[in-house]
C-alpha positions in Angstrom: 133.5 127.2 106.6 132.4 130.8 106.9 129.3 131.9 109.4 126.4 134.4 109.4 124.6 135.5 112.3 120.7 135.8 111.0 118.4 137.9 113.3 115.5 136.0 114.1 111.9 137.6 114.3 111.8 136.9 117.9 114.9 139.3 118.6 117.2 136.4 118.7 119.8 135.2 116.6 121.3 132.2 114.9 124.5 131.5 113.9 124.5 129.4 110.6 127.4 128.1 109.1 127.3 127.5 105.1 129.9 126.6 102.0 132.3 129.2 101.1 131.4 131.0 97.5 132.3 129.0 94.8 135.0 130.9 92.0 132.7 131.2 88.9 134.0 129.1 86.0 134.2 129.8 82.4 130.8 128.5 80.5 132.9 128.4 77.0 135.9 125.7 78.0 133.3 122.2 78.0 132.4 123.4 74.5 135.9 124.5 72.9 138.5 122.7 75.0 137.5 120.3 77.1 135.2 117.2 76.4 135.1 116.0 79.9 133.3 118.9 81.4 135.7 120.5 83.6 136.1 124.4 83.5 139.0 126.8 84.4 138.0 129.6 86.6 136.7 132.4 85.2 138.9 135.6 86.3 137.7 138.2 83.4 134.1 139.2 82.3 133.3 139.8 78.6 133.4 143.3 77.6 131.4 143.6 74.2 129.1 146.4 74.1 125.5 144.9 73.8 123.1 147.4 74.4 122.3 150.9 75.8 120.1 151.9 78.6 117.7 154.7 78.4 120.3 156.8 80.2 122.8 156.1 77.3 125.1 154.1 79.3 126.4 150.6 77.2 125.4 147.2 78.6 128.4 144.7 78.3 127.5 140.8 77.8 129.3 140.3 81.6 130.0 136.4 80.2 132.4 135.1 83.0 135.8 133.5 80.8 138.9 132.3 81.4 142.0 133.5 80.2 142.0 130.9 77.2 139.2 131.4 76.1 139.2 135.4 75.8 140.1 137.4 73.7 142.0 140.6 74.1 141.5 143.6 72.0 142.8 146.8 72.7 145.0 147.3 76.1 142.0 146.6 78.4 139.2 145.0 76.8 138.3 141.2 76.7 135.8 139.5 74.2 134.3 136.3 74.5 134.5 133.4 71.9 130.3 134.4 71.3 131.8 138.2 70.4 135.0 137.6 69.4 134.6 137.6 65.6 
């Protein structure tokens, strides 16, 4: 289990131990492949273009997916089911 040290307003300082980050998991596998509610980890973000900010830059969705459930278009880009088609 990882640890952080947490300065205390006295001047002190704790040492707190806590559960390690969890891998984020796909939120489209319990609703296209698996009934039981498990999810594959999700190692790709969705890159559809859904928005600009006043600067011009794009806004992608940033939907966390797993392989299976992406789609790939183009050499680099990956869709979600939502913006897939």
């Amino acid at each position: 289990m990882p640890c952080s040290r947490i300065k205390m307003p006295d001047g002190g300082f704790a040492i707190v131990k806590h559960a390690a980050a969890r891998a984020p998991r796909c939120k489209f596998c319990p609703t296209r492949f698996r009934w039981d509610g498990i999810t594959r980890p999700a190692t790709l973000l969705c890159d559809a273009i859904i928005g600009k900010t006043l600067g011009g830059d794009p806004i992608t969705c940033d939907s966390p997916i797993c392989v299976h459930c992406a789609k790939r278009v183009g050499p680099d880009k990956d869709f979600c089911p939502k913006h897939s088609g």
